[in-house]
ChimeraX commands (.cxc) that place a marker at each C-alpha (Angstrom):
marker #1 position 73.67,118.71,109.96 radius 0.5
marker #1 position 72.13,115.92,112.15 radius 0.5
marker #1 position 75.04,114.26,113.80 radius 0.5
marker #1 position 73.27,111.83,116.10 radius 0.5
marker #1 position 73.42,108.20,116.50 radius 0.5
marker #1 position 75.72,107.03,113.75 radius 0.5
marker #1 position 78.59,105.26,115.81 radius 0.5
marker #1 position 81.25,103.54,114.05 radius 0.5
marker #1 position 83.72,100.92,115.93 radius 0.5
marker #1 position 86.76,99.04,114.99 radius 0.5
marker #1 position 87.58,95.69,116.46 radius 0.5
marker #1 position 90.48,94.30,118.31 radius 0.5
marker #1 position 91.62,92.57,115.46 radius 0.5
marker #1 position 91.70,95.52,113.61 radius 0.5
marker #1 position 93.75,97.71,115.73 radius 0.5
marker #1 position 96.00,95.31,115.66 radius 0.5
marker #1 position 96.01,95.34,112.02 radius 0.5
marker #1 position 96.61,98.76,111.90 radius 0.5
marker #1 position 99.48,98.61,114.48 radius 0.5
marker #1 position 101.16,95.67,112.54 radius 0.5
marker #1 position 100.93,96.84,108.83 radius 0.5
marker #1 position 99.70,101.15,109.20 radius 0.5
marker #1 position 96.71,100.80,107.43 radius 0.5
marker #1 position 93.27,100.20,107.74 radius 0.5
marker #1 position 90.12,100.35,105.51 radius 0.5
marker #1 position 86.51,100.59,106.63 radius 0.5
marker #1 position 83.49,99.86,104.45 radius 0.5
marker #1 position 81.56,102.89,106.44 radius 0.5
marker #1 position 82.17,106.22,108.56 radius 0.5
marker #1 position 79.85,108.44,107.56 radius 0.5
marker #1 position 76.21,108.51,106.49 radius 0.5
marker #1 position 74.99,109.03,102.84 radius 0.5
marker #1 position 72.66,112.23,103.74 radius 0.5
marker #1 position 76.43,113.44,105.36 radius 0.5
marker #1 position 78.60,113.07,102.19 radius 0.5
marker #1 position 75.93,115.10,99.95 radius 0.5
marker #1 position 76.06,117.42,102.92 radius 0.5
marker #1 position 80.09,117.51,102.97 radius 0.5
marker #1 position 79.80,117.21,98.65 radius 0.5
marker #1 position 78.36,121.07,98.62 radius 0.5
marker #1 position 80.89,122.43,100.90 radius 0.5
marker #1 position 83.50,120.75,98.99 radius 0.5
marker #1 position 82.24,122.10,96.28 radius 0.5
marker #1 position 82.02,126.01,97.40 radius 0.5
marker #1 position 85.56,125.67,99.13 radius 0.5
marker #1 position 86.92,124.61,95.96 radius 0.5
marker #1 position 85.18,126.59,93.30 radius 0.5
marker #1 position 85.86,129.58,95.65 radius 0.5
marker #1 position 89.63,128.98,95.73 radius 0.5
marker #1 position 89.33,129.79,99.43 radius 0.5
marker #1 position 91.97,130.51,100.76 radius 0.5
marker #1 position 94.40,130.96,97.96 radius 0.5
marker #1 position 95.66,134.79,99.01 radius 0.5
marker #1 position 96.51,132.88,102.70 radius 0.5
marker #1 position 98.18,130.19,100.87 radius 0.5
marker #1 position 95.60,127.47,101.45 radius 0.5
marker #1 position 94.61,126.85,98.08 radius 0.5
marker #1 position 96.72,125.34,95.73 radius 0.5
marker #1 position 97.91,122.91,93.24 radius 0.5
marker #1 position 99.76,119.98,94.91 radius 0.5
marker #1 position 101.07,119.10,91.94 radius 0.5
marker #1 position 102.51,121.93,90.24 radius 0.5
marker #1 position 104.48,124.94,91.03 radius 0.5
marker #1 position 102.92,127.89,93.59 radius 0.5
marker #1 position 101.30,130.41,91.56 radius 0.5
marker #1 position 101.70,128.59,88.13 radius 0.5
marker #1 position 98.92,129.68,86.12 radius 0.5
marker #1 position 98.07,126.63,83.72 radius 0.5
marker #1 position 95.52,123.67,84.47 radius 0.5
marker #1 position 95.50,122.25,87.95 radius 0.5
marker #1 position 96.30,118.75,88.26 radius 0.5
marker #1 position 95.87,118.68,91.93 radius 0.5
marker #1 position 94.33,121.02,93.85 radius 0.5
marker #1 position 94.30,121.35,97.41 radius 0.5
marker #1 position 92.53,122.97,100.01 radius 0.5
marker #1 position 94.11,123.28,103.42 radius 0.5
marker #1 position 91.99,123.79,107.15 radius 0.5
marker #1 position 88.60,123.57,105.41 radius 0.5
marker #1 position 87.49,123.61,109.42 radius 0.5
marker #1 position 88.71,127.28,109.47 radius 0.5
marker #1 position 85.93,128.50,107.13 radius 0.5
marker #1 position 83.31,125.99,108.00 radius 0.5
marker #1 position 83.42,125.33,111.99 radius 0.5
marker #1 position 80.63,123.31,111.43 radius 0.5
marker #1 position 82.56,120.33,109.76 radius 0.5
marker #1 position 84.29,119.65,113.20 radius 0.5
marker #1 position 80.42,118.61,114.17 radius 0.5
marker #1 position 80.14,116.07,111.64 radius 0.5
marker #1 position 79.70,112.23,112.39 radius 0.5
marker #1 position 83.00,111.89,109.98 radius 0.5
marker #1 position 84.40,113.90,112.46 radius 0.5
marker #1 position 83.57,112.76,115.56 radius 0.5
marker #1 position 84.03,109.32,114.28 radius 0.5
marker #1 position 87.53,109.50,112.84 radius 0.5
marker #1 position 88.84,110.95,116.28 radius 0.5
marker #1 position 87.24,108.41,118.18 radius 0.5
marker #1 position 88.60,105.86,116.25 radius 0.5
marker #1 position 92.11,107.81,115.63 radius 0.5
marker #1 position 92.30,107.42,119.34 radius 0.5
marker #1 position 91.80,104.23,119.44 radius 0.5
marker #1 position 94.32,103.06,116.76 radius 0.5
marker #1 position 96.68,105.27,118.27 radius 0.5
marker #1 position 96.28,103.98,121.65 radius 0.5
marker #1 position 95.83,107.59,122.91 radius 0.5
marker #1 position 93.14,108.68,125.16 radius 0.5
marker #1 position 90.43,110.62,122.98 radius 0.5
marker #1 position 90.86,113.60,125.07 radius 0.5
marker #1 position 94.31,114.22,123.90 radius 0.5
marker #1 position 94.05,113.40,120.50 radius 0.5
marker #1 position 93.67,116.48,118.04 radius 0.5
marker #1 position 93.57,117.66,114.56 radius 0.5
marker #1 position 92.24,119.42,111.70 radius 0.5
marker #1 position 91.80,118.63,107.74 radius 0.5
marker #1 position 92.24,119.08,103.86 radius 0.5
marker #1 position 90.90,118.40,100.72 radius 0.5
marker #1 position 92.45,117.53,97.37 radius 0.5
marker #1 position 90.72,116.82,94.21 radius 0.5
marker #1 position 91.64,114.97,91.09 radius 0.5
marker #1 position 89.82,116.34,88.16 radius 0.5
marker #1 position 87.75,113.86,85.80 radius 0.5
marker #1 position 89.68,112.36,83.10 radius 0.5
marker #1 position 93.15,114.19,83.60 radius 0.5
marker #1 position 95.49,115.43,86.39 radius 0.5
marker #1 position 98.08,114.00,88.26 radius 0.5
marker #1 position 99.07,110.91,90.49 radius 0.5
marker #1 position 99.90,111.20,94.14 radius 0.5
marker #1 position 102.95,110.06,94.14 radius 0.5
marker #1 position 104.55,107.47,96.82 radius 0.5
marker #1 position 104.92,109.57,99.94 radius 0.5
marker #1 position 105.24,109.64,103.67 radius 0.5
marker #1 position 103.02,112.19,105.19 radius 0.5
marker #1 position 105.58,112.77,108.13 radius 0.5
marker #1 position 107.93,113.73,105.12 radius 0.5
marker #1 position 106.30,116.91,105.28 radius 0.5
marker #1 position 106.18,118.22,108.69 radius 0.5
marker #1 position 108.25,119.97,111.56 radius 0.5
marker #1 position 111.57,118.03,111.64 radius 0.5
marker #1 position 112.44,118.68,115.06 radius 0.5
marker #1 position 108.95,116.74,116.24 radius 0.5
marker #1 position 108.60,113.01,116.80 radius 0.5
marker #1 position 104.73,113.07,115.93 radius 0.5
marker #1 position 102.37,110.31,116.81 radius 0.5
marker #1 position 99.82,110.78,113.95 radius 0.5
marker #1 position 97.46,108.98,111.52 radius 0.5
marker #1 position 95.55,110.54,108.38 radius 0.5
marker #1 position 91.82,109.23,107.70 radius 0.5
marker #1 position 90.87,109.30,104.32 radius 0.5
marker #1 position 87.04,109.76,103.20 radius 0.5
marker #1 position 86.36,109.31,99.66 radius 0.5
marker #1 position 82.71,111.63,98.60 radius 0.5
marker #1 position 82.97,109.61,95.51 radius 0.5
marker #1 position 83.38,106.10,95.16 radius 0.5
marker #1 position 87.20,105.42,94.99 radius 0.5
marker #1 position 88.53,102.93,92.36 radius 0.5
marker #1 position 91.47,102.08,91.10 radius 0.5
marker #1 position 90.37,103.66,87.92 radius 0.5
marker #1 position 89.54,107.31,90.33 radius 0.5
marker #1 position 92.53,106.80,92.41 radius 0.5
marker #1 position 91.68,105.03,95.12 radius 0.5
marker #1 position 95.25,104.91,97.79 radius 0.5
marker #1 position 97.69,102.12,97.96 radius 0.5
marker #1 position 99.77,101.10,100.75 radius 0.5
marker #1 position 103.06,99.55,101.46 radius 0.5
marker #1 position 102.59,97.35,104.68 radius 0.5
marker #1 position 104.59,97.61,107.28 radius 0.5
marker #1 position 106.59,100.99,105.88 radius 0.5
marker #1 position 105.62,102.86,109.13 radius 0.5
marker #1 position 108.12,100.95,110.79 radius 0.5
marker #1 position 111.56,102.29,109.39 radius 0.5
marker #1 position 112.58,105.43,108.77 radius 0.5
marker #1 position 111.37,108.37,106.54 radius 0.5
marker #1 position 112.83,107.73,103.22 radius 0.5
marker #1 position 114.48,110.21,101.20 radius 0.5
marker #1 position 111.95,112.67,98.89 radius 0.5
marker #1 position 112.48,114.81,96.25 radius 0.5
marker #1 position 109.79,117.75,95.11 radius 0.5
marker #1 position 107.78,116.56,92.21 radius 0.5
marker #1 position 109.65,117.56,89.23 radius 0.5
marker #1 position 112.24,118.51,91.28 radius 0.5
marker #1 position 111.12,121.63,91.85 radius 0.5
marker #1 position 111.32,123.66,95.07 radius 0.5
marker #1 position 107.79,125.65,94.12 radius 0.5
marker #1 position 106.36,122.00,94.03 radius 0.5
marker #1 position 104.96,121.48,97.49 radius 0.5
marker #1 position 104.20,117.71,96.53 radius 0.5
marker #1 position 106.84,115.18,97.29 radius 0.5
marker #1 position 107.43,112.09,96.36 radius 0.5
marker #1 position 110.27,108.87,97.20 radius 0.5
marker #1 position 111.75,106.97,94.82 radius 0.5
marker #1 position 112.79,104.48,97.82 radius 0.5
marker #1 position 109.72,102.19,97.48 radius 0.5
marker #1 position 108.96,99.06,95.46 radius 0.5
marker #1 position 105.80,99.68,93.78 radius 0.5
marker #1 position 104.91,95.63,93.79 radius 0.5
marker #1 position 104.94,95.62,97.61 radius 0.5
marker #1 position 101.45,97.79,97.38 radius 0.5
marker #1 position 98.22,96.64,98.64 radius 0.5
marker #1 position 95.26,98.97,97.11 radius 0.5
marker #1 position 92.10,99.86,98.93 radius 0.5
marker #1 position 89.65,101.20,96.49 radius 0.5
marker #1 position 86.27,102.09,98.84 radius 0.5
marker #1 position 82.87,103.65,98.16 radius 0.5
marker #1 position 81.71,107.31,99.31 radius 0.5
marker #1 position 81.51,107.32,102.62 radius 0.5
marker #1 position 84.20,104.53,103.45 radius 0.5
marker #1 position 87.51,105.54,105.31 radius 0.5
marker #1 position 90.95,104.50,105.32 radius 0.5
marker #1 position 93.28,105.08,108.19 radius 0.5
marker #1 position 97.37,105.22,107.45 radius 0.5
marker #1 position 100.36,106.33,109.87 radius 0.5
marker #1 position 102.33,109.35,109.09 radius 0.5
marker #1 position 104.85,107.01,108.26 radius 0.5
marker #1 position 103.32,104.75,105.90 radius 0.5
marker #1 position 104.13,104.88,102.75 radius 0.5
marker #1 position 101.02,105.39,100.44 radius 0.5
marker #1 position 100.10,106.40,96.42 radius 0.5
marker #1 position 97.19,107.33,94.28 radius 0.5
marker #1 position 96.73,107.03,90.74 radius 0.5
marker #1 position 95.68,109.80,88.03 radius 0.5
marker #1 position 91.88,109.82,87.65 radius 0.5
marker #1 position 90.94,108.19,84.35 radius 0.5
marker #1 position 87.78,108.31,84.66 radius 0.5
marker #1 position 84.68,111.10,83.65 radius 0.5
marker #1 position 83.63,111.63,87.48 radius 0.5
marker #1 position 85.59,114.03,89.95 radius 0.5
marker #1 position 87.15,112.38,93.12 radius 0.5
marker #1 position 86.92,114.17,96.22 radius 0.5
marker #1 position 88.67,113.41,99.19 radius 0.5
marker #1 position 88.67,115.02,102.63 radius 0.5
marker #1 position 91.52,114.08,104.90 radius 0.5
marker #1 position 91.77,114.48,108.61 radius 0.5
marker #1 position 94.71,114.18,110.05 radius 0.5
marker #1 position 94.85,113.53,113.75 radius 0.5
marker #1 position 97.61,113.75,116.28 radius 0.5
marker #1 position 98.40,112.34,119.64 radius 0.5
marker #1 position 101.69,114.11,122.10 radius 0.5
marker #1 position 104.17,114.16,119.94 radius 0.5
marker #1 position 108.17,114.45,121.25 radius 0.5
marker #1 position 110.55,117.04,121.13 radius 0.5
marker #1 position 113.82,115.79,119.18 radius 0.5
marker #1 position 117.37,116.83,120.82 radius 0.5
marker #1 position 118.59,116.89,117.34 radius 0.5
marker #1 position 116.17,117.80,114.10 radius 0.5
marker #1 position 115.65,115.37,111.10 radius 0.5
marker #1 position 117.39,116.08,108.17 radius 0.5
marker #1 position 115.19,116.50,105.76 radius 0.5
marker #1 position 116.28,119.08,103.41 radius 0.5
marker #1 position 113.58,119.40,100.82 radius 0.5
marker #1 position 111.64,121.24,103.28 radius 0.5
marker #1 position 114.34,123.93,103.08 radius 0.5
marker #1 position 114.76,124.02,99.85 radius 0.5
marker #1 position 110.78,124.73,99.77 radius 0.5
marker #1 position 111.48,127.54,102.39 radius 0.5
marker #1 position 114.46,129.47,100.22 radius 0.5
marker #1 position 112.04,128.76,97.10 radius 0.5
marker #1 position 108.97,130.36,98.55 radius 0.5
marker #1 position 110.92,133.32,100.05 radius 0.5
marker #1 position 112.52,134.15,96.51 radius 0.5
marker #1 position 109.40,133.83,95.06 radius 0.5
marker #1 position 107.87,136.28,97.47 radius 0.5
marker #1 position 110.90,138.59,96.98 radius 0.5
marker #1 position 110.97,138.54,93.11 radius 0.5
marker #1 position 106.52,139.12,93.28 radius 0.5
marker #1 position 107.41,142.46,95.88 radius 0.5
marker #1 position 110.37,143.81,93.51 radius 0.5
marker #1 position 107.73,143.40,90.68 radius 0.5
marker #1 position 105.34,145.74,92.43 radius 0.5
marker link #1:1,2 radius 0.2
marker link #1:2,3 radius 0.2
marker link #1:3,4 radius 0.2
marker link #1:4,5 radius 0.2
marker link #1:5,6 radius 0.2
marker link #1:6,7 radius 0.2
marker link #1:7,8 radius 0.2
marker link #1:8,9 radius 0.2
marker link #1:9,10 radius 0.2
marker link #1:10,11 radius 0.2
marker link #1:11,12 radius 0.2
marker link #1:12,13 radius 0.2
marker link #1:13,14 radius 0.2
marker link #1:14,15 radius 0.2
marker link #1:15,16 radius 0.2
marker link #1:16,17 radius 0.2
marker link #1:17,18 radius 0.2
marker link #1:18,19 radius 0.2
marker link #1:19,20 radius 0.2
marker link #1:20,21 radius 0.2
marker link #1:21,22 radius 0.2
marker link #1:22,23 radius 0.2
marker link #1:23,24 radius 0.2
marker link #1:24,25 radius 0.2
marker link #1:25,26 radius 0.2
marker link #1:26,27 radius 0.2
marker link #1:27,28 radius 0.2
marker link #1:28,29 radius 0.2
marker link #1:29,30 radius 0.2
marker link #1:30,31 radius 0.2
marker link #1:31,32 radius 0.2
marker link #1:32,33 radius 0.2
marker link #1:33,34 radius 0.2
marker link #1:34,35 radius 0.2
marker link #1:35,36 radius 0.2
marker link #1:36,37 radius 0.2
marker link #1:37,38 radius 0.2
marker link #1:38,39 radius 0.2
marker link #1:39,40 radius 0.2
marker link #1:40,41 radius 0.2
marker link #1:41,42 radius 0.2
marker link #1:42,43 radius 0.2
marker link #1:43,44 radius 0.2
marker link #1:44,45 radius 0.2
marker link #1:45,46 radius 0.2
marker link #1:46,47 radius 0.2
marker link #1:47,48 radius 0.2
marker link #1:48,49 radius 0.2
marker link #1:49,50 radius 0.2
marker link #1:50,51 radius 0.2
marker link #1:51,52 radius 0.2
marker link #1:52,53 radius 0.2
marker link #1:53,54 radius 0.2
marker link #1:54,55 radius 0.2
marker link #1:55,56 radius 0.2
marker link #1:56,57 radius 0.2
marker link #1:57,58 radius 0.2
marker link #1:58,59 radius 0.2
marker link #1:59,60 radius 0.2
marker link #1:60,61 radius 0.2
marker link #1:61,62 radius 0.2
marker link #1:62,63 radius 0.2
marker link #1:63,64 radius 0.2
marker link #1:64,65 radius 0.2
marker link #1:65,66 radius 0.2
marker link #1:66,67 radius 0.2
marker link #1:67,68 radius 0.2
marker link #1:68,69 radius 0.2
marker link #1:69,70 radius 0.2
marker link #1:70,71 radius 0.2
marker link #1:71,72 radius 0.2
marker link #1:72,73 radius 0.2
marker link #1:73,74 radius 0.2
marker link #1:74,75 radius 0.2
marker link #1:75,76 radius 0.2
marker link #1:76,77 radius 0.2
marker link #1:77,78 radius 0.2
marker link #1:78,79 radius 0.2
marker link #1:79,80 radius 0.2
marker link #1:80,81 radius 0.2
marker link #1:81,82 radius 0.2
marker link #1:82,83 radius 0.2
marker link #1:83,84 radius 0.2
marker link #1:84,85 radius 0.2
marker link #1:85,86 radius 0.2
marker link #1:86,87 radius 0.2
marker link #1:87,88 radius 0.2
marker link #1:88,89 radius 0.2
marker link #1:89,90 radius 0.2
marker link #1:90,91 radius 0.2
marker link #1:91,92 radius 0.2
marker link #1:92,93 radius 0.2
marker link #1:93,94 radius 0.2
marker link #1:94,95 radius 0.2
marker link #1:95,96 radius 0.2
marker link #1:96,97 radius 0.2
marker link #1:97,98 radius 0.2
marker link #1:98,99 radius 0.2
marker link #1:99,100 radius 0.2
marker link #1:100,101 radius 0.2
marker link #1:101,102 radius 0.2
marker link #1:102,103 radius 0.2
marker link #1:103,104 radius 0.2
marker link #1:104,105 radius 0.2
marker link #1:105,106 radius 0.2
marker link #1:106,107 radius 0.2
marker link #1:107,108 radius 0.2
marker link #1:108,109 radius 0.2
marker link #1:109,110 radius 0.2
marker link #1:110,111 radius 0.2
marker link #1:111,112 radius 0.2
marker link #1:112,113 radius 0.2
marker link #1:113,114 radius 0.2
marker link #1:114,115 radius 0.2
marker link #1:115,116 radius 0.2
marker link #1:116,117 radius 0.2
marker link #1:117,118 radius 0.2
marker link #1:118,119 radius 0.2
marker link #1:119,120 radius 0.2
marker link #1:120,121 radius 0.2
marker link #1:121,122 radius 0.2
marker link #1:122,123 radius 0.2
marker link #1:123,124 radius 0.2
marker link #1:124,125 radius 0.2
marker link #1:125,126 radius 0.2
marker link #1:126,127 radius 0.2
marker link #1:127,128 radius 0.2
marker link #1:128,129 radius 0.2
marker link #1:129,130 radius 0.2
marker link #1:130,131 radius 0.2
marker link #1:131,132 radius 0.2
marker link #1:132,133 radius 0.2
marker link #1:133,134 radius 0.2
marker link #1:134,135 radius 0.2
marker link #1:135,136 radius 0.2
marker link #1:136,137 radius 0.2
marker link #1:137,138 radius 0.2
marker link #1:138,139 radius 0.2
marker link #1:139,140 radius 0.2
marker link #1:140,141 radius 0.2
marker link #1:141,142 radius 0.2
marker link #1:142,143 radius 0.2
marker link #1:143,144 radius 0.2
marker link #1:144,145 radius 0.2
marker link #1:145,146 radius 0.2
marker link #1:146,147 radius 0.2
marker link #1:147,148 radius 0.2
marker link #1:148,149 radius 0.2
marker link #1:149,150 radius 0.2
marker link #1:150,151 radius 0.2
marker link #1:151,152 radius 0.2
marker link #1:152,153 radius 0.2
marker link #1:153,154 radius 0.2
marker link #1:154,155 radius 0.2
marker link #1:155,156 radius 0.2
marker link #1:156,157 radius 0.2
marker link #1:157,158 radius 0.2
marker link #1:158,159 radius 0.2
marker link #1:159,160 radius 0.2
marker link #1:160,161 radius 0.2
marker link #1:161,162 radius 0.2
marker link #1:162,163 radius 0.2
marker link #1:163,164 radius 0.2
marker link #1:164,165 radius 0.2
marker link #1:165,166 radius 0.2
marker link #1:166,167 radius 0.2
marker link #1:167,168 radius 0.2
marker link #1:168,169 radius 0.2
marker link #1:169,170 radius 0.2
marker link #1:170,171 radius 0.2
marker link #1:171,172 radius 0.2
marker link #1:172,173 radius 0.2
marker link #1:173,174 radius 0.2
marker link #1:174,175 radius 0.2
marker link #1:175,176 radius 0.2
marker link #1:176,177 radius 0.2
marker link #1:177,178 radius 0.2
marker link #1:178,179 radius 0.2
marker link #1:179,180 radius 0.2
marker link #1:180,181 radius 0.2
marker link #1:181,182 radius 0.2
marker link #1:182,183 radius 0.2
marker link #1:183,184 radius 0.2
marker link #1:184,185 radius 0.2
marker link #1:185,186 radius 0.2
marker link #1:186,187 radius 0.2
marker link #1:187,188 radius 0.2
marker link #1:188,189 radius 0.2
marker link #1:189,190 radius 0.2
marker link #1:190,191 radius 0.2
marker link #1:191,192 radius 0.2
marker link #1:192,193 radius 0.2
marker link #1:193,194 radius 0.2
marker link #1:194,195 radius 0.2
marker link #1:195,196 radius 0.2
marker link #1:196,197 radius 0.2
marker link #1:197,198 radius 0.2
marker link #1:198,199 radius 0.2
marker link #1:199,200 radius 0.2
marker link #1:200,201 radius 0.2
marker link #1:201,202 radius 0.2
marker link #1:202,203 radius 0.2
marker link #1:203,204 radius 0.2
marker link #1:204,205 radius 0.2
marker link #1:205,206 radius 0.2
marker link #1:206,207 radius 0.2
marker link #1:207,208 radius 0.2
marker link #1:208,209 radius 0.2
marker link #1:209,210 radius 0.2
marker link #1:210,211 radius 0.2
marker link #1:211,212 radius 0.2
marker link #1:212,213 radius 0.2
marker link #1:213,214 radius 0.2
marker link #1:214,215 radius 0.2
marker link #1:215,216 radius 0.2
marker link #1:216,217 radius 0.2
marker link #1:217,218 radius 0.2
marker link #1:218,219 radius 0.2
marker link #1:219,220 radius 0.2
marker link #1:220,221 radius 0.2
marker link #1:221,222 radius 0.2
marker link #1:222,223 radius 0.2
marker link #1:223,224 radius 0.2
marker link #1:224,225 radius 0.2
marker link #1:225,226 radius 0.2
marker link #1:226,227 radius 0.2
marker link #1:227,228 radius 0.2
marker link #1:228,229 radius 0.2
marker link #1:229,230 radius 0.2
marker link #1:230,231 radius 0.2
marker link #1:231,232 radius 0.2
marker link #1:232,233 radius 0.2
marker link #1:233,234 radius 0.2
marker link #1:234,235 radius 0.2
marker link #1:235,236 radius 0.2
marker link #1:236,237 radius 0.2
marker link #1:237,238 radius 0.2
marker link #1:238,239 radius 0.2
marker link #1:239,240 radius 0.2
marker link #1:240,241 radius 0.2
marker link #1:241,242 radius 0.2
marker link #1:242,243 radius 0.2
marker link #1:243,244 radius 0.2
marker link #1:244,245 radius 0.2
marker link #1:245,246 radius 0.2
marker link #1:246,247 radius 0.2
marker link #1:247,248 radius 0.2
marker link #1:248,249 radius 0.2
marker link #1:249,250 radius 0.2
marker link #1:250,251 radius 0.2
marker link #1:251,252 radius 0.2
marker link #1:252,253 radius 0.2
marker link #1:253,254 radius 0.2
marker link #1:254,255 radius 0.2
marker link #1:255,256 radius 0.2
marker link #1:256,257 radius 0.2
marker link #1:257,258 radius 0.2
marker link #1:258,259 radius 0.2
marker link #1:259,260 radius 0.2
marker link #1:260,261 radius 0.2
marker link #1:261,262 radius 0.2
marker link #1:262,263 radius 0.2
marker link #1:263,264 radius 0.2
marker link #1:264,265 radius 0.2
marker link #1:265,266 radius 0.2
marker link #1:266,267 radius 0.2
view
């Protein structure tokens, strides 16, 4: 994949946008000849199910192992099986500019990526969420998630929605969808809905959101796929003296390990 000479800046005024409300939206990060490029690995990675034995294939939205229709699958560290996507102008682009809205030096700004689809014409919403919601609770991170749409994301497709200025309280409380454990998606009920701003962008556009801000996606109602492939980059982050309490992630933990239990006493 020809990477060269496809640069794409953010202004002043735009970092500071980001800083003030965590969000951003850019018309363009990536070239057209790159998203049919990044379409057919998409495509392999999730007809494949790669990953699933490793647990990196899955449906966001429904319990692990469930057998019906996915609503939401996900792949996770597409990178792993394709080095070659940590080449990409999306890539390159969306750490450069990750440092730059993170006011981190390139150098020491890191990360890695997933994938989720929503099917054409049924599956599930993304529910409102905080991304840092989902990680380590005894870390502090300093971390933003770029979002790049390989279709053109409407509201119709499920194109994401923000809550301005969220990033700057705490994490809210969240609950497994369907409040159940085997669920990995999350979702708060501590948002109002008519605070959201939505960014609906074509293939090949990018949004940029803090782990903290709060952010949604509707069900796709329409007769195309959406794909979306997510990087999520990190600058230091900070060891906490005490962890977060945040205990749907145990609850996951205990779920997952009875699971595992119940599928070895089966064998």
């Amino acid at each position: 994949m020809n990477t060269d000479n496809f640069n794409v800046d953010v202004t002043d005024k735009q970092v500071s946008f980001f800083q003030e409300n965590g969000y951003l939206s850019i018309p363009r990060i990536t070239t057209d000849d790159e998203v049919e490029w990044l379409k057919g690995i998409y495509d392999t990675l999730f007809n494949e199910r790669t990953g699933e034995e490793q647990g990196r294939y899955f449906d966001l939205a429904g319990p692990r192992a469930h057998k019906g229709r996915e609503t939401l699958p996900q792949v996770l560290g597409p990178e792993a099986q394709f080095p070659e996507l940590r080449e990409t102008i999306y890539f390159k682009n969306a750490q450069r500019l990750a440092a730059k809205l993170l006011s981190v030096e390139r150098e020491k700004v890191g990360g890695g990526g997933h994938m989720i689809l929503k099917p054409a014409n049924y599956g599930n919403e993304t529910p409102w969420h905080q991304d840092e919601a989902y990680w380590n609770p005894e870390v502090l991170p300093h971390s933003l998630s770029v979002w790049l749409p390989l279709d053109r994301a409407t509201l119709e497709s499920g194109c994401l929605h923000f809550i301005p200025k969220s990033h700057k309280g705490d994490i809210r409380w969240h609950r497994h969808i369907d409040n159940d454990p085997l669920v990995h998606g999350l979702v708060t009920d501590d948002v109002d809905p008519s605070e959201a701003v939505a960014c609906p962008i074509p293939a090949g556009g990018a949004t940029f959101h803090h782990c903290r801000t709060l952010h949604y996606s509707a069900p796709n109602s329409t007769d195309q796929v959406r794909r979306a492939y997510i990087l999520v980059f990190s600058g230091p982050s900070k060891r906490l003296e005490k962890p977060a309490h945040r205990p749907w992630i145990q609850e996951e933990q205990e779920a997952l390990a009875k699971l595992k239990s119940l599928a070895a006493d089966g064998e």
